[in-house]
N, C-alpha and C positions, 0 to 999 in steps of 0.2 A: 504493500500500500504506500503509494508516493502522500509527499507531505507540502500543503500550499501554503505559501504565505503572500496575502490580499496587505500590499502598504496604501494604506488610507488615511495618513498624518498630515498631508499638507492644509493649507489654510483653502486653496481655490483662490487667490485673489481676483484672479483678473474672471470671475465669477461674477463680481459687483454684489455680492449678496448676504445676508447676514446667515441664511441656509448654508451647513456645510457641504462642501463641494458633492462629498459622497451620497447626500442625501438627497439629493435633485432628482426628480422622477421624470420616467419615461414611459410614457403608456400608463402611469399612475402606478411605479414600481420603482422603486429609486435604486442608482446604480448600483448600488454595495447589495443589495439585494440580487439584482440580477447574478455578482461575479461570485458571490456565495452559492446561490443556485447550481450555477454551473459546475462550478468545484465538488458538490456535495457529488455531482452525479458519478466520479471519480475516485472520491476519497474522503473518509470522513475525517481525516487529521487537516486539520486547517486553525492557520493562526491568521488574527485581524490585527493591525497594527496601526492604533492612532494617538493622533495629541492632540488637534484644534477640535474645541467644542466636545470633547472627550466625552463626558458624561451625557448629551444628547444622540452622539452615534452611537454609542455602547447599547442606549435605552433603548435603541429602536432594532439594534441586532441580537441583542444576549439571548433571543429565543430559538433563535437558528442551532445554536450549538457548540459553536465554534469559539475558539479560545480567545480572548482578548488582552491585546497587552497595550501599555501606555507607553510611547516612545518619548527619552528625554529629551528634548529640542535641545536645550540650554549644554549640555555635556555629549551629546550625539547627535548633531543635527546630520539631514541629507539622507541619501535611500541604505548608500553603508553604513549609516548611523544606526536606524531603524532596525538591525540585524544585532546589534551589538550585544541586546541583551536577550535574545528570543534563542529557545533551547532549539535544536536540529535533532529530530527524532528519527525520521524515517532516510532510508540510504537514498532514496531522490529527490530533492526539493523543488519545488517551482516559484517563483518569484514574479505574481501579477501585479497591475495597478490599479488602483478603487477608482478609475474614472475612465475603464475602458468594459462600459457595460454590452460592447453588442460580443466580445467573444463567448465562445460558445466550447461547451464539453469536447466537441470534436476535435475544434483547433489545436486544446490544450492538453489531449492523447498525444499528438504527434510532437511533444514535447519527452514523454518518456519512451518513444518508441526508437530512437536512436540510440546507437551507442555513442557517448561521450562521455568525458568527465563535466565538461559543460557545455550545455547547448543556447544559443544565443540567435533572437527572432532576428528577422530583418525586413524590412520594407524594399522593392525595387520602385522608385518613382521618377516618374516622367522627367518632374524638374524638383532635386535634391537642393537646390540651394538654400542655405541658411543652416544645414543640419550637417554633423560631421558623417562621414564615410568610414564605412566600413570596408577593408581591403580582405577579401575572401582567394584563397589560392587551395584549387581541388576540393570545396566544402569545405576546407578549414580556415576560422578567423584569425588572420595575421594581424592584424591592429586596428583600435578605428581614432581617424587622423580628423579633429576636429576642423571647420573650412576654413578659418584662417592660417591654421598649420599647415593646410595640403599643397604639394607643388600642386602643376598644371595636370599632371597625368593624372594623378588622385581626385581631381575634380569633378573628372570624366565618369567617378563612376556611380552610376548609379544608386547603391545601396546605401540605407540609412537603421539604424540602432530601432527597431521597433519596440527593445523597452520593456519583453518579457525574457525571462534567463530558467533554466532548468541545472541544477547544479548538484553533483554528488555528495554526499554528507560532507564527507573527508576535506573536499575540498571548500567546503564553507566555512568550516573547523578550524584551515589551518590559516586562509586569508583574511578573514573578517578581523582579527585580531592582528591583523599587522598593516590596516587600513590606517591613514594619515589626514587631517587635513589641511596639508600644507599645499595650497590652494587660495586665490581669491574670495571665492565663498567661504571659505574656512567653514565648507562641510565634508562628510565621510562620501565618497562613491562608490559605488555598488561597480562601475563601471571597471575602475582600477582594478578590481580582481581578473576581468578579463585580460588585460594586461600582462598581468602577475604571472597566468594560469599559461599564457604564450609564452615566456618567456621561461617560465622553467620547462618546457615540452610538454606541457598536459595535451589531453586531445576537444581542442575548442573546435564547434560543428555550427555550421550557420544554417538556418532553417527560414528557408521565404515563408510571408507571410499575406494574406490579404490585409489589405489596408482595409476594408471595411471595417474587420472580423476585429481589427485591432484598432480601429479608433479612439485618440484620447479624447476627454472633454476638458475643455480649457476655460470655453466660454460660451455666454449663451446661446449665442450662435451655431457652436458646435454640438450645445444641448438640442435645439430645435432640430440639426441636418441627423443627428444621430436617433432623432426618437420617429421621425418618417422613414428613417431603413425599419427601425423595431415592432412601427406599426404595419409596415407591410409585409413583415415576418408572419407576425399576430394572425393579419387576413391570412395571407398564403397558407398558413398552418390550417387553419379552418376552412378554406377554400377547396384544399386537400382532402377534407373529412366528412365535404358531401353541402356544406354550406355555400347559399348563391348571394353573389352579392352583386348589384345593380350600382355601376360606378365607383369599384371599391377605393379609388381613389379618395374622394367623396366622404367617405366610413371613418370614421374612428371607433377603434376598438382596444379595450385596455388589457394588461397582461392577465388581470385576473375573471376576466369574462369565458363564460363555457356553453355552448352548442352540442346541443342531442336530439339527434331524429334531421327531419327533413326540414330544415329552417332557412328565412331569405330574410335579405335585408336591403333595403332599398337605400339611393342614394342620401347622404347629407346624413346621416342616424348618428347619435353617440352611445354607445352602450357601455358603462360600468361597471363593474363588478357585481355584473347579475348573470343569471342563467339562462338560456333562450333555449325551449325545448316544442319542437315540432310547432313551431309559430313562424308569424309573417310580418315583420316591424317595417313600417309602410316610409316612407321620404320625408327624413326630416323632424323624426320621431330623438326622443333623449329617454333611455333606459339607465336608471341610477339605483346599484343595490337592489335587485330586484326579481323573482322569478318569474316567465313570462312562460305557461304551458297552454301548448293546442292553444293559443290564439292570436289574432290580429289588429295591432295598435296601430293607430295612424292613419292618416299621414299627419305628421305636427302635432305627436300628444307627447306628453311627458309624464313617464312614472316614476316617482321618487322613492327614496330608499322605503324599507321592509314592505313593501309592496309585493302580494303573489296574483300573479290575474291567472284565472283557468278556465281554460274551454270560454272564452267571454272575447267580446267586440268592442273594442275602447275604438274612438274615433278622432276625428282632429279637433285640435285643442281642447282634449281632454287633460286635466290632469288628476292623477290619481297618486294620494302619499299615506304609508303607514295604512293600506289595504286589505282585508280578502277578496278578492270578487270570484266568483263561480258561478258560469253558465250564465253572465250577465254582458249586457244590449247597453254601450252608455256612445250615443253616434256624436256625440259634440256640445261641444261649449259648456263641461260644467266642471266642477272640482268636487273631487271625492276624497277626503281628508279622515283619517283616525276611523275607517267605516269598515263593518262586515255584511257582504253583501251577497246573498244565497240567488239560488236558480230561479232561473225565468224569468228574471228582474226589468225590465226596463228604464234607464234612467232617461227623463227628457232634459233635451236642452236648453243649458242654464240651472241644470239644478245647483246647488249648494251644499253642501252640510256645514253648518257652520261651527265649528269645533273647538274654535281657540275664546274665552273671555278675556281676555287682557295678563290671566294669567296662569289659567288650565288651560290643557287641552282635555276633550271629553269623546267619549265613542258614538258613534253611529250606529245600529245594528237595524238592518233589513232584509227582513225573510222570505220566502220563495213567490213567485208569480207576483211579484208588486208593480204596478205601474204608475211612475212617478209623472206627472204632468210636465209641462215645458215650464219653466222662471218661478222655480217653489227651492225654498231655505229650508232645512230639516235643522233647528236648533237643540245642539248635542248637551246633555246625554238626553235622545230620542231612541225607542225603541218602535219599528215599524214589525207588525206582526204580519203574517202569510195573506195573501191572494189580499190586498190589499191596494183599493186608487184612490191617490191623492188626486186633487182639481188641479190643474194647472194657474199659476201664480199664487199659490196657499204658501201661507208660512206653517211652520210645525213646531208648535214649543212642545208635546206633551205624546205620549205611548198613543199610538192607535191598534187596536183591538183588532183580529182578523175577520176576514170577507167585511170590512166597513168601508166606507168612502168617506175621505178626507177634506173639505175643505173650508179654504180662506177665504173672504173677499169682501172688500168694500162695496155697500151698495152704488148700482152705474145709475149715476145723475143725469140728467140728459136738460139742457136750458135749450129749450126751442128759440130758433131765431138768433142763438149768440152770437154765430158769424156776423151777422151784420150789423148788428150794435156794435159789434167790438171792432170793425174797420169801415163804419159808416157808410157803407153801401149794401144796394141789394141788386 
């Protein structure tokens, strides 16, 4: 079993953010999560290494598993620093970064699949400029010559430090502890072991990489371009698995959203961390925290979190939050709030429940076969009992009793003649 260490210390500056860098989401899944994820699938020895904001990334990973240590900045600053004091257990170690959430389990197999003593990523890019070179001769790393160091011939080449390293116990053992920072930064690098590891004849292996797969995040920018590769991962994964999507350009879909049975999604949708099973979310619909079974929302409703609809017809600008509905008809224009709502239901447009006083919220409950009029308020805590019709435009403060009829109304006044008093002609 190989052994990961995730360095997730640094501050993000050029982040602009008070969020730590690690903790910025993508598809509504922040990156340390994602490189956790991926690692577990691999290996369960994994160590996290941080310092900025310490006790906020800690809180939001310590469930995962995984070992957590606190790097000292002030006496080990830099990526050699961050080794300094972290134990090496297992005989291969891999060395990632907490701000490269699109790699993937697969990539980071083909780090132990070689033989070396260390193996070290590389990038080939179009245009290298600005990043030092790596000089590779037969698969093996001979040096990497930062670009103001490089003659003319080194300029030429291509390859650059991708930033992820695979290294054998022994040999993290014996160089980490003879790291210097005698240096402008006066920090530790991780880099000078490869150095070290060439020069005494270890066997250093360069391993291309995609640049996607290896993307850092620096800054927002690079959060926005990195979380449209992750969400079209997301589709494609479920596109794969029988799910139709209608413009999935269009779609957003978060990491923690799940598809079962035969389900479509129409363009412009957002779906969050809900369930979509053998349903049809129409264009332009917003699914948050939510189960959607056997039915059809939309186009332009929104269901908000603990929300389950089954077997039922939500229609456009519906919204529906904190729900049951089953086997229920609501075609438009009303909000269903804090409500449980049984078979055969018909909701008309414009209803309300009105749920919240200034400083409860209260339940709805309405039983089978009810038909709710168009522009009527059910003021909560309302209980509606079975085969039950309100009038349309009734308000409801109080229980109605089953097979009754419900209603509200102002007697209709009628002033003959008003029109024409009231603008002086006839």
């Amino acid at each position: 079993m190989p052994q990961i260490i995730i360095l997730a210390a640094g501050k993000g500056t050029r982040m602009k953010s008070d969020t730590p860098k690690v903790l910025h989401t993508l598809c509504d899944k922040s990156m340390i999560h994602y490189i956790i994820g991926e690692s577990q699938k691999i290996t369960s020895s994994i160590d996290v290494i941080l310092a900025h904001k310490f006790e906020d990334v800690k809180n939001k990973i310590e469930k995962t598993g995984v070992r957590i240590h606190k790097q000292n900045l002030e006496k080990h600053p830099g990526t050699g620093g961050a080794l300094k004091e972290i134990p090496f257990i297992e005989d291969k170690i891999l060395i990632l970064n907490g701000d490269m959430p699109l790699i993937t389990a697969k990539e980071i197999e083909k780090f132990f699949g070689i033989d070396a003593d260390v193996v070290m990523s590389i990038m080939k890019l179009d245009n290298p400029h600005g990043y030092g070179r790596v000089v590779i001769e037969d698969g093996n790393v001979k040096k990497i010559v930062e670009q103001k160091d490089a003659n003319e011939e080194e300029l030429k080449i291509p390859y650059v430090n991708a930033g992820v390293y695979m290294f054998k116990k022994e040999v993290l053992k014996k160089y980490i502890p003879l790291l210097d920072n005698n240096n402008a930064q006066k920090e530790y690098y991780l880099t000078d072991i490869i150095e070290m590891a060439v020069k005494d004849g270890l066997k250093v292996k360069a391993l291309e990489v995609n640049e996607e797969d290896f993307k850092g995040i620096n800054s927002k920018k690079d959060l926005a371009e990195a979380e449209k590769i992750m969400c079209n991962r997301i589709k494609e994964k479920w596109m794969q698995n029988g799910v139709i999507m209608r413009l999935p350009d269009t779609i957003f879909i978060d990491a923690q959203s799940e598809f079962e049975g035969e389900c479509e999604i129409e363009s412009g949708c957002v779906i969050k961390k809900s369930k979509i099973i053998n349903s049809k979310i129409k264009a332009n619909s917003i699914i948050e925290e939510a189960i959607i079974n056997k039915s059809e929302i939309g186009p332009m409703a929104r269901i908000r979190p603990k929300s389950e609809i089954i077997d039922s017809k939500i229609g456009n600008f519906v919204e529906v939050k904190a729900s049951k509905l089953n086997d229920v008809k609501a075609g438009h224009l009303s909000y269903l709030g804090d409500s449980e709502i049984d078979s055969g239901t018909n909701i008309g447009a414009g209803t309300i429940t009105c749920n919240y006083d200034g400083k409860a919220k209260y339940k709805t409950k309405i039983g089978k076969n009810v038909f709710i009029g168009s522009d009527t308020q059910l003021i909560a805590p309302v209980v509606i009992e079975d085969d039950v019709i309100i009038a349309a435009g009734s308000t409801v403060n109080k229980d109605v009793p089953k097979g009754s009829l419900a209603i509200s109304r102002a007697p209709l006044k009628i002033v003959k003649e008003f029109y024409y008093k009231f603008f002086g002609k006839k």
